[in-house]
C-alpha positions in Angstrom: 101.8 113.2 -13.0 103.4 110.6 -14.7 101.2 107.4 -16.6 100.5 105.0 -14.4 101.9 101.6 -16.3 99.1 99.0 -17.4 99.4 95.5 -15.7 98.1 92.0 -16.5 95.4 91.1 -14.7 96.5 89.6 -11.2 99.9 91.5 -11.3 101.1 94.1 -9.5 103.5 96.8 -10.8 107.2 96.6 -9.3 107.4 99.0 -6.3 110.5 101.5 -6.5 113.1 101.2 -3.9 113.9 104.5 -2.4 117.0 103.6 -1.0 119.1 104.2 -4.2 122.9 103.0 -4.8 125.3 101.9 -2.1 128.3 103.8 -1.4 131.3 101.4 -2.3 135.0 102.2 -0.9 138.2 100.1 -1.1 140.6 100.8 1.8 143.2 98.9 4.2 142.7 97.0 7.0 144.6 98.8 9.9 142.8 97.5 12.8 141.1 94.2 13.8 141.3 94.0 17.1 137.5 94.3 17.9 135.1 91.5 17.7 133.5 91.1 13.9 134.5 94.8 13.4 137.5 96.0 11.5 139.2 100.0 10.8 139.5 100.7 7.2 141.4 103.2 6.5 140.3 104.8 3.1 142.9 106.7 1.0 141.5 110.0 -1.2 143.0 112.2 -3.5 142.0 116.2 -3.6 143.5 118.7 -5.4 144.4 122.3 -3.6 142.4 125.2 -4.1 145.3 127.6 -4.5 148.6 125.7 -5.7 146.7 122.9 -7.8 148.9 120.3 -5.9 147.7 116.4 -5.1 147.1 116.1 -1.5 146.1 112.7 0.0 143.7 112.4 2.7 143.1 109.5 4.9 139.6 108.6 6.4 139.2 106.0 9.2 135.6 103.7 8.8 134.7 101.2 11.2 133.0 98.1 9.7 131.5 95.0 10.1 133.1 91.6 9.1 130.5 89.1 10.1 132.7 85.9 9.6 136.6 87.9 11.1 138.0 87.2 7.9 140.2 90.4 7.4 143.5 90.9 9.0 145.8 93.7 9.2 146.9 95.2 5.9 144.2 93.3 3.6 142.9 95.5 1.0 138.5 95.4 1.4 135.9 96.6 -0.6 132.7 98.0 1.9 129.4 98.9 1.3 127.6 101.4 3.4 124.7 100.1 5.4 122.3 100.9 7.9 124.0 101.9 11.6 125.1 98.8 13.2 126.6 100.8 16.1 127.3 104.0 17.7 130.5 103.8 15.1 129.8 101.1 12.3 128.1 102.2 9.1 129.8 99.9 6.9 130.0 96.5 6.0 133.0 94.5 4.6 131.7 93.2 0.9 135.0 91.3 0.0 138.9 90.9 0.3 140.2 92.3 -2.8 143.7 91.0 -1.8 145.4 89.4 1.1 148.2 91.0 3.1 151.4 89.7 1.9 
């Protein structure tokens, strides 16, 4: 068990937050047709098992953008959250840069 940590009197000790570190990915907008949602599309390199080549792979995340601030081709941070939808398990922390 580990030592419990000796308060002043009155004080409580600070609870631990199970919910550990959110993810954070930076992707491109390539959709924001929907209504405070957007389609990030995330870019990931891996290398092959057998030739030791680069291969990119592309996964799509749908996320929320409370205010519809991103457009098409903006690059965005996002942050994992709880479910907002059937789909939406991210949330658009910030425009990195602007679509040119």
């Amino acid at each position: 068990m580990e030592p419990q940590e000796e308060t002043p009197q009155g004080e409580q000790a600070p609870q631990k937050s199970g919910r550990g570190r959110a993810q954070v990915k930076t992707g491109v907008v390539v959709s924001d047709k929907m209504n405070k949602s957007v389609v990030v599309a995330v870019e990931n390199t891996i290398t092959h098992r057998l030739y030791h080549r680069y291969l990119k792979r592309t996964s799509k995340f749908h996320a929320h953008d409370e205010a519809n601030t991103a457009k098409v081709g903006d690059l965005v941070e996002i942050v994992s959250s709880r479910p907002l939808s059937k789909t939406k398990r991210w949330r658009v922390r910030r425009i990195v840069q602007r679509a040119e």
